[in-house]
N, C-alpha and C positions, 0 to 999 in steps of 0.2 A: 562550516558552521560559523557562527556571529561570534559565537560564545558559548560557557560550556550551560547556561540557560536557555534549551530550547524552548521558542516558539512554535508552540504546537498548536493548527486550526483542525478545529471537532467538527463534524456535520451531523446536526443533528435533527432526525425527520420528528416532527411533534405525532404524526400520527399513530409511529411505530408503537407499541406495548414496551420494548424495553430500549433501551439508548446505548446499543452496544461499542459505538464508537467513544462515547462519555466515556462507560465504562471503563471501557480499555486503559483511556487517558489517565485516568485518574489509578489505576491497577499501577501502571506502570510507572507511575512516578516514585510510587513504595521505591522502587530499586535504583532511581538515580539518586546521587549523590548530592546535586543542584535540583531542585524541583524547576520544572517547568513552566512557562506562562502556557495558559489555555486561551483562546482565544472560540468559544460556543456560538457555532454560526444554526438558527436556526431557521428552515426553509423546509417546504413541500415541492418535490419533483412531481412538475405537472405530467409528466410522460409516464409516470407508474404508479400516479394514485390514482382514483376517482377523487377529482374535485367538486363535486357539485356538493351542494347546498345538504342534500339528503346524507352525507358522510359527516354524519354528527364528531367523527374522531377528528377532525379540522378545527373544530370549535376548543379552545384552553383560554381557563379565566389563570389569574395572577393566582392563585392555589398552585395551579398546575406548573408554573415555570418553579415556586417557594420551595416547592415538593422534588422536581424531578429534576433538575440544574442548580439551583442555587444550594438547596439543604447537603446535597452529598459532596459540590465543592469546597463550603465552607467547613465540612467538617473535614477533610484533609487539609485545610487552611492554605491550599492553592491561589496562589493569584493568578484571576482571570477577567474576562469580558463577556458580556453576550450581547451578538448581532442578529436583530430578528429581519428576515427579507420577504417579502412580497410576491419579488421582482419573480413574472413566468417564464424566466431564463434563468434556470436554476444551476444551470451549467458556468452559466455565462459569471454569474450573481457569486457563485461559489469561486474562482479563477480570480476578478476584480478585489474581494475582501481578502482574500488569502495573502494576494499581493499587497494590496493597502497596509494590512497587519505585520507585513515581511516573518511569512511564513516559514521553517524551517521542514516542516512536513505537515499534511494532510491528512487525517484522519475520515476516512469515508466508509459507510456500512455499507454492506450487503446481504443480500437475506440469501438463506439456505438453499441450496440444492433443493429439486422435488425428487419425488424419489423416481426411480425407473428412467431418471432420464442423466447425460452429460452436464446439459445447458443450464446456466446460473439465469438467473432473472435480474439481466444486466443490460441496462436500456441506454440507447447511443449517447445520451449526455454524461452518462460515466465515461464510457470509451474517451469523450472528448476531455473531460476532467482527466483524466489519465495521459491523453497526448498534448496536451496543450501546460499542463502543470511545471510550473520552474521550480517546483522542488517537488520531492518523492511522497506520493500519496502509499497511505499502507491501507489496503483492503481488509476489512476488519471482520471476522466471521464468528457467530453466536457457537459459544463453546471452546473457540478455541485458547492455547495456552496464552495464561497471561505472562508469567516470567520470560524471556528470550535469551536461555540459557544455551542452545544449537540453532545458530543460521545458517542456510544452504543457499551460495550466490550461485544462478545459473549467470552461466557466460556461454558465448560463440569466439572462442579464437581462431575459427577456419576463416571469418568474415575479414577481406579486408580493405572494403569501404572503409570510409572516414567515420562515416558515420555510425558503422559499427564499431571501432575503435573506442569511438568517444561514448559508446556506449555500455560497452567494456569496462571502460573506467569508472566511471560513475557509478556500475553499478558496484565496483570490485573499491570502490571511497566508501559507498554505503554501508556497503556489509562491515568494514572493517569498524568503521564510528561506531556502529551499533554495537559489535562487538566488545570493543574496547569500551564504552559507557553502560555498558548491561554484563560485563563481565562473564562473556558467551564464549562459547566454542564457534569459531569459522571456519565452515568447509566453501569447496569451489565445485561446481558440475557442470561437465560440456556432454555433450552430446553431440553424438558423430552415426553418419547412416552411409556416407563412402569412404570405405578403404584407403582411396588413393586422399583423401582429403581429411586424416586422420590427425587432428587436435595435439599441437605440438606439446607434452607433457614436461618438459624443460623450461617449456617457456612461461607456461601457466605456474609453473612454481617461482620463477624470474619475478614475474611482475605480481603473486600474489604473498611471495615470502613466507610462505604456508609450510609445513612438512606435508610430504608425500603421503601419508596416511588422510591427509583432508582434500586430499584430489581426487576428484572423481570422473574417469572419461571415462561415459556408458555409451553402449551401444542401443541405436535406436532411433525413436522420433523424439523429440524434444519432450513435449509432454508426459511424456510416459518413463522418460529415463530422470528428467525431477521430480515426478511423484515417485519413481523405485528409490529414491536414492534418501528424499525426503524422510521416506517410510524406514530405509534400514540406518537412517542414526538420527530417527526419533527427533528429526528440524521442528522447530518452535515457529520460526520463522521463514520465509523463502524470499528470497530478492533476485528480480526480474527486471528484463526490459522492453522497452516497448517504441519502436522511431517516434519522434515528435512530430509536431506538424508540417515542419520542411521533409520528413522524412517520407510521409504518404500524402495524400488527400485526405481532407478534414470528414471526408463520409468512408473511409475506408477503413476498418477495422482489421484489431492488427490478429489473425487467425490463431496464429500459434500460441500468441499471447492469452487469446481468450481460452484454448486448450489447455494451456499451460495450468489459466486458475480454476480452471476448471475442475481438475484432476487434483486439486489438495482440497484437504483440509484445514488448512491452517492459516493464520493470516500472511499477506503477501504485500511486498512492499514493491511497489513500479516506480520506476525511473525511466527518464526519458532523453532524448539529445535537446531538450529546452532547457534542461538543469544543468549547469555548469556547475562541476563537482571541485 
């Protein structure tokens, strides 16, 4: 971090009904100690709206911005910004302003689960928001906790590419800032599916400086042993990782990871090997 006032960039869809990333932003600055700059990007993902003409919810006069951006930040007396973009590369548009503004984290919404099914309605220019991001985007979901009083970092310490390494770390920097600035409990969860390749529990305490009661090696797949682990000590938050763009191909989405958020409920913070932690 810069400093202990983060810069925080919002993404806000004008069409949505409620602005749950706003929300967020502004919930949680109740609990810092420095309030935060906001920096309110507002844009339409051309890949999951209906754009056309007939989508009367694209249309906002200056009521609309007084009403649903400006009136609720000036009454927490936040200092902020707001950037309104056009640009039909909303992936791209969101990456460039984040940077420009020297972003400390990302605030990006996502809409609900349908029911009966796994799959988020999560369209490839998030994925690339998520791998291409030099700081930590947090997936923001309608309902969930605002306070971040329990975070759960999933790690892989069986991996030992570099790149998992440095993936490790960032994300086990995250968890700890957040901690320590929101005055949270930190746990760690690996998950392990062979025996012979079982998750060194010495060493996860080593490099996470945790007690042994915040460590958790589940047995399992990935997704399913941080939503159990999530679920039995009530995580507010989850921090995940995800390879950046030297780490895959820019059309290859990262599986596990999309399981991963799949399977909470809660908001989820992604880091990547673009963020140097």
């Amino acid at each position: 971090m810069k400093s202990d006032q983060e810069r925080v960039f919002v993404v806000v869809d004008p069409t949505a009904s409620e602005h749950i990333a706003l929300q967020r932003a502004i919930i949680t600055a109740r609990f810092r100690t420095t309030a935060p700059i906001l920096y309110v990007f507002v844009a339409v993902d051309s890949e999951s709206i209906d754009t056309r003409a007939s989508n009367d919810s694209l249309f906002k006069n200056s009521q609309w911005f007084e009403d649903e951006i400006h009136a609720p930040l000036k009454k927490e007396g936040l200092d902020y910004q707001i950037e309104i973009s056009w640009s039909s590369e909303w992936q791209r548009s969101i990456l460039k302003s984040a940077n420009r503004f020297g972003a400390d984290v990302i605030l990006l919404p996502i809409q609900k689960k349908k029911k009966h099914t796994l799959r988020l309605t999560f369209t490839e220019s998030k994925w690339k928001v998520l791998k291409k991001a030099t700081c930590p985007v947090i997936l923001v979901r309608p309902g969930a906790a605002a306070q971040r009083k329990v975070i759960l970092a999933a790690v892989n310490f069986q991996g030992i590419a570099d790149q998992q390494r440095l993936l490790n770390a960032n994300i086990l920097t995250r968890g700890k800032w957040l901690a320590e600035h929101y005055g949270a409990e930190l746990h760690v969860v690996n998950a392990w599916k062979d025996s012979m390749n079982y998750p060194d529990r010495g060493k996860l305490a080593k490099e996470t400086g945790l007690p042994s009661k915040n460590i958790h090696v589940v047995p399992g797949y990935t997704d399913e042993a941080v939503a159990k682990t999530a679920n039995e000590i009530n995580a507010d938050l989850v921090i995940m990782g995800t390879l950046g763009q030297t780490g895959q191909t820019d059309t290859r989405r990262g599986n596990t990871a999309e399981r991963v958020i799949s399977g909470l409920d809660v908001d989820v913070v992604v880091v990547n090997t673009e963020y140097q932690s």
